[in-house]
N, C-alpha and C positions, 0 to 999 in steps of 0.2 A: 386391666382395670386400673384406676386411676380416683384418687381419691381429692379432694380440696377441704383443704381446713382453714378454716375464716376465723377471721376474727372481728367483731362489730363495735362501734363505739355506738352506746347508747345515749348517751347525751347529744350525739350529733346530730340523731333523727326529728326533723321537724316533726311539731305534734299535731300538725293539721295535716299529714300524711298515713298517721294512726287509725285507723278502721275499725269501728265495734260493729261485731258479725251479733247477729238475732241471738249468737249463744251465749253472750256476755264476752266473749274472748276477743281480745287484741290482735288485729293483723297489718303489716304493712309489705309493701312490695317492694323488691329489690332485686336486683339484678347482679350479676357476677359475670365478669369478661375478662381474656387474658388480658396480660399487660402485653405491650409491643416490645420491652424489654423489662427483664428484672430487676427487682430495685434493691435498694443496698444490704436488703435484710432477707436475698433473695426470696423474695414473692411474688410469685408468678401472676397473680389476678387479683383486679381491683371489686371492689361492692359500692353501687350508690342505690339511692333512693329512686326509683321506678317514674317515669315523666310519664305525662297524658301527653296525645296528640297535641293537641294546644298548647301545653308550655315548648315542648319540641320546637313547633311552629313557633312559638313567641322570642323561640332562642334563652331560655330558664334556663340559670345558672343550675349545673348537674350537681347534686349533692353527694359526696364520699364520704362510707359512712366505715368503711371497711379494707382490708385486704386478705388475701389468702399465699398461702403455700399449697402445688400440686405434691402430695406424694403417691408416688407408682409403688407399691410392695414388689420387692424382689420375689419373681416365681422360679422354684426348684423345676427344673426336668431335669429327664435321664438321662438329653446331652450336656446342661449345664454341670451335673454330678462327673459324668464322664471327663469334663473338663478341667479338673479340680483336681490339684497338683496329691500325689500320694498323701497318707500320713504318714510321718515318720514316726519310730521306735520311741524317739526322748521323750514324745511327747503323749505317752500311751498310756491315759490315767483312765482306762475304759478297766468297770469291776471286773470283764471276765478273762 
């Protein structure tokens, strides 16, 4: 499993891309794709603002409103523990 953490600039979002749902709430669509390479602050994946078919077709300049970092949590198993140089004595501040 595999997590991405985004981060958005809100001033960047066009406000004619902002959506009021029947329920009073704000929605806009956006999209997240890897980068093809990582950029200086490694970030894996970029956010822009979501195109219609027609601006696509029109060739609309793509708005970026975002970036991300992928982080994977390191998972313990029993061979990775297995793997895992002894503890030594110096270092044996366990209460019992």
């Amino acid at each position: 499993m595999s997590l991405i953490n985004i981060s958005i600039c809100l001033t960047d979002i066009p406000r004619d891309k902002i959506k009021q749902a029947t329920n009073g709430k704000k929605y806009i669509n956006l999209v997240c794709v890897d980068r093809k390479e990582k950029s200086k602050f490694d970030e894996t994946h970029t956010v822009y603002v979501s195109q219609t078919k027609e601006e696509r077709a029109a060739g609309a300049q793509t708005v970026f409103v975002g970036s991300g970092k992928e982080y994977v949590p390191q998972v313990i198993t029993a061979e990775s523990v297995d793997s895992m140089p002894p503890m030594s004595d110096d270092n044996d501040d366990l209460p019992f």
